[in-house]
C-alpha angles and dihedrals in degrees: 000000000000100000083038095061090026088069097042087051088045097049088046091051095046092058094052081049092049086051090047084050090057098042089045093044098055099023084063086057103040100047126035129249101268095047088049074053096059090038088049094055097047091055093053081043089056091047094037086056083036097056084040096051120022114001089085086059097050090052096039090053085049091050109040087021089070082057103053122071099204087064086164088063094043089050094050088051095051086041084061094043079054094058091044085056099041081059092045093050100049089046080050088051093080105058085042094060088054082057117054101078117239097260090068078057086268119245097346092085087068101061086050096043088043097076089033083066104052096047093048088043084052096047097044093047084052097052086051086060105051090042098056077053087055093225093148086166097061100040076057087062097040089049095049091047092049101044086047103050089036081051092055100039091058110041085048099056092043094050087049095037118016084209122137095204098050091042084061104054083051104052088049086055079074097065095050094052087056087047080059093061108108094318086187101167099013086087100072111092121197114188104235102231095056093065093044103169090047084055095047089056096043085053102041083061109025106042086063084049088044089056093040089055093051094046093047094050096038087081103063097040092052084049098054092055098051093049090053090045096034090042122006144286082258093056087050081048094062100039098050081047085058093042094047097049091055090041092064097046114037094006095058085029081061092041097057092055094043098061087058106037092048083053101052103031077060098050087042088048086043089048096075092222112139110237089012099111094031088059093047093047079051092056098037091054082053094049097046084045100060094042098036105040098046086046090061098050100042091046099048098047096044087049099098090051093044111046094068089067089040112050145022115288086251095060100039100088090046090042090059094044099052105042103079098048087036085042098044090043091056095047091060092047102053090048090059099042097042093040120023093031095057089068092065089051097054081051099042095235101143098131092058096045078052089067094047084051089058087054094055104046087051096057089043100053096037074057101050092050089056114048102020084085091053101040104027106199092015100051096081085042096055093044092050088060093050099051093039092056089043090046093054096048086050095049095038096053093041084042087063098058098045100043107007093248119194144203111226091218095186101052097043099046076057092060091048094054087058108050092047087057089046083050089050096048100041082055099048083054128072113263110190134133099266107108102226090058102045094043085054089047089050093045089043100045083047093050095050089054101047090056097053104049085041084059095051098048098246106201087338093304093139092054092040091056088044098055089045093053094046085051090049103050092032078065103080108049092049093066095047093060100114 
């Protein structure tokens, strides 16, 4: 079931990605750096107010929703905790605005973020839904809705306008119009006071997740600024160009896993079953492991060959530079937060992940002050890998102790393996910027992993192909029996 709903995740979130390639591709030729800048920073404004406000509540229904049979009545109550925040965060909207400094164009960035955010908090909560549901064919639909009409907003209003910040408020319209497929339950609305023990749950679990979203996110907005203060709305445009391109390749790849391992380690956890969950955290890591890991690597060493195609001629050196230290950071990262984190949540300990949180952020900025003057658009990138690895050692060795998290050393020595044989092979191929060539050098490298994870059995895959093939030319002689 994991790798069953995995792949249907992952499929759902590379098509967003796919969606992401194309905005970022012709927004970088159609707005300058320094408007990519403003556009760049909107969009970390929208996910910074979306990790403050509602992100706790999309991860709290997932985790007490799986609990509760009468799941209509739970999703009316977290539909009227939305609304309470929509109101908190427009009365927030106003000291913001005193914050950001003049050269960020000063507060004007927040009244276009603002509705940004409510329409990207709505779809994400839906998506939760549907996915506690787990209705992976219908989160495809709402996330292709949502990538094309985001697409055509943007490059619109930045043909038109060649403006960042407009081109902002447009690409979001897309993820409203994927919150508008087939809402269904979405549309029952309880007011919260009136289920008061329900509340005081959601809120014992989901206001520490609710700080540990904010600290872990503070960084790299404070970082941001000051790139674009210490440095220049040009320096923020590259670096958002390096993030975004990671995030739609091993950032939506772990994404896809981790909606259905977070599922499913919380129904194995709910279950009762001794070694259950334990055994479902040890295949999810796995899991996480052979996508993620590969991905890195591949993405960071044809880099030089692919951002030509991907991005504006002024982004592609930065581009190049930053992804493997942006790529191998965010592997480390989505291997913490969809795997180790998970541990504190089966044990509802999410006060105390929150302070590790805290630890981290602080390391990072204290980071990011401090190299972003030397390195300019890779400070922040190199201070991102530092705390992440930092930050998984942390988690990994608290998450031990709370929950008994393993490593599953076999398994992952094997994808190792692999990925060692896929880097051999993707150096001993050429890797230019001629189509033909690096897309020879992709499918090779790919190849040469596949085989060899197929060989060693990687989470029964071996067995799994043999089986398929006995079935298969079995086949044939079965249906000619008279």
């Amino acid at each position: 079931m994991l790798v069953r709903h995995s792949l249907a995740y992952i499929v759902t979130n590379l098509v967003a990605g796919l969606f992401g390639f194309a905005t970022t591709l012709i927004l970088t030729r159609l707005i300058t750096p320094a408007e990519y800048g403003v556009f760049g920073l909107g969009v970390t404004l929208v996910y910074f107010a979306s990790n403050l406000f509602f992100d706790w509540q999309a991860t709290t229904y997932l985790r007490l929703g799986q609990g509760d049979g009468d799941r209509a009545r739970m999703t009316g109550i977290f539909v009227g905790l939305f609304l309470v925040c929509v109101l908190l965060s427009l009365l927030l909207a106003l000291p913001i605005t005193l914050i950001l400094p003049e050269t960020l164009t000063g507060g004007r960035l927040v009244w276009f973020a603002l509705p940004c955010l409510w329409c990207f908090a709505w779809f994400q909560f839906s998506v939760r839904v549907h996915m506690a549901a787990l209705e992976p064919g219908r989160i495809m639909v709402m996330n292709v809705v949502r990538g094309a009409v985001g697409l055509l907003g943007a490059v619109t209003v930045a043909w038109i306008t060649e403006n960042g910040a407009w081109t902002l408020l447009a690409s979001f319209a897309g993820a409203l119009a994927g919150s508008l497929v087939r809402p269904g339950a979405l549309m029952h609305v309880s007011a919260p006071w009136r289920e008061r023990v329900i509340v005081r749950d959601a809120l014992a679990f989901g206001l520490p997740m609710a700080l540990a979203f904010v600290i872990s996110s503070v960084s790299p907005v404070i970082n941001r600024v000051l790139l674009a203060s210490m440095g220049s709305l040009d320096a923020a445009g590259f670096y958002a160009v390096g993030a975004v391109l990671v995030q739609n390749t091993i950032g939506l790849m772990a994404g896809g896993v981790g909606a259905a391992a977070y599922t499913l380690a919380v129904r194995a956890h709910e279950s009762g079953e001794a070694g259950r969950a334990e055994a479902q955290l040890a295949s999810n890591f796995v899991l996480l492991l052979a996508l993620l890991l590969p991905g890195a690597v591949g993405l960071a060493m044809v880099a030089p060959g692919l951002m030509p195609h991907l991005v504006g001629a002024a982004f592609v050196e930065p581009a190049v530079r930053l992804t493997p230290v942006v790529a191998t950071a965010t592997f480390i990262g989505c291997m913490r937060a969809h795997h180790v984190d998970t541990a504190f949540h089966l044990a509802r300990r999410t006060g105390l992940l929150t302070s590790l949180f805290g630890v981290v952020a602080v390391v990072e900025l204290a980071l990011g002050i401090g190299l972003i003057p030397h390195f300019g658009y890779m400070g922040p990138a190199y201070a991102s890998l530092a705390a992440m690895s930092f930050g998984w050692v942390l988690a990994f060795t608290v998450a031990r102790r709370v929950h008994g998290l393993r490593l599953p050393f076999v398994e992952m020595t094997k994808v190792l393996a692999a990925t060692a044989v896929m880097a051999v092979a993707l150096d001993a191929l050429p890797v230019t910027t001629d189509l033909v060539e690096l897309g020879l050098a992709i499918i090779g490298g790919g190849l040469a992993y596949g085989v060899v994870v197929v060989g060693l059995d990687v989470m029964g895959l071996r067995t799994l192909v043999l089986a398929r093939l006995g079935r298969l030319f079995r086949r044939p002689a079965v249906m000619g029996k008279p």
